[in-house]
C-alpha positions, 0 to 999 in steps of 0.5 A, spaced: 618 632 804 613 632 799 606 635 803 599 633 800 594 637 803 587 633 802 581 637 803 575 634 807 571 630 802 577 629 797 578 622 794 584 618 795 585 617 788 586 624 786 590 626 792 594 620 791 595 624 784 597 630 786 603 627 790 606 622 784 605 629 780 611 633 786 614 627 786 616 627 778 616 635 778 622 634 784 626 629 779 628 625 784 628 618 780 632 621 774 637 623 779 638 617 782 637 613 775 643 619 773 648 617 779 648 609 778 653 609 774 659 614 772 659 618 766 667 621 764 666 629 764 668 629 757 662 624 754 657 629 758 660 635 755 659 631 749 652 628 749 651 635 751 653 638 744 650 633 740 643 635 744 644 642 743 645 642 735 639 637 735 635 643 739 638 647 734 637 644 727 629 643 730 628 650 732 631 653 725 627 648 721 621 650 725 623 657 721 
């Protein structure tokens, strides 16, 4: 449970910020996003690869 503690005089604007900003930080939406479809293990492992060259490639060009 995400708790949003508002101090006296506070707007409810900027509470109402700070809750969406723990929400995004507890990744809830991008899990459930990842779990409404099944994805065969040997695709994942495969994604995985390819992000790691790019990650890779990025950082050596940055070199």
């Amino acid at each position: 449970m995400i708790i949003v503690p508002v101090k006296e005089g506070e707007n409810i604007e900027r509470a109402l910020k700070k809750f969406k900003r723990k929400f995004e930080k507890t990744g809830t939406v991008k899990e459930l996003r990842r779990r409404q479809a099944f994805h065969k293990p040997s695709v994942v492992k495969r994604e995985q690869r390819v992000h790691a060259v790019y990650i890779q490639k990025m950082q050596l060009s940055e070199e």
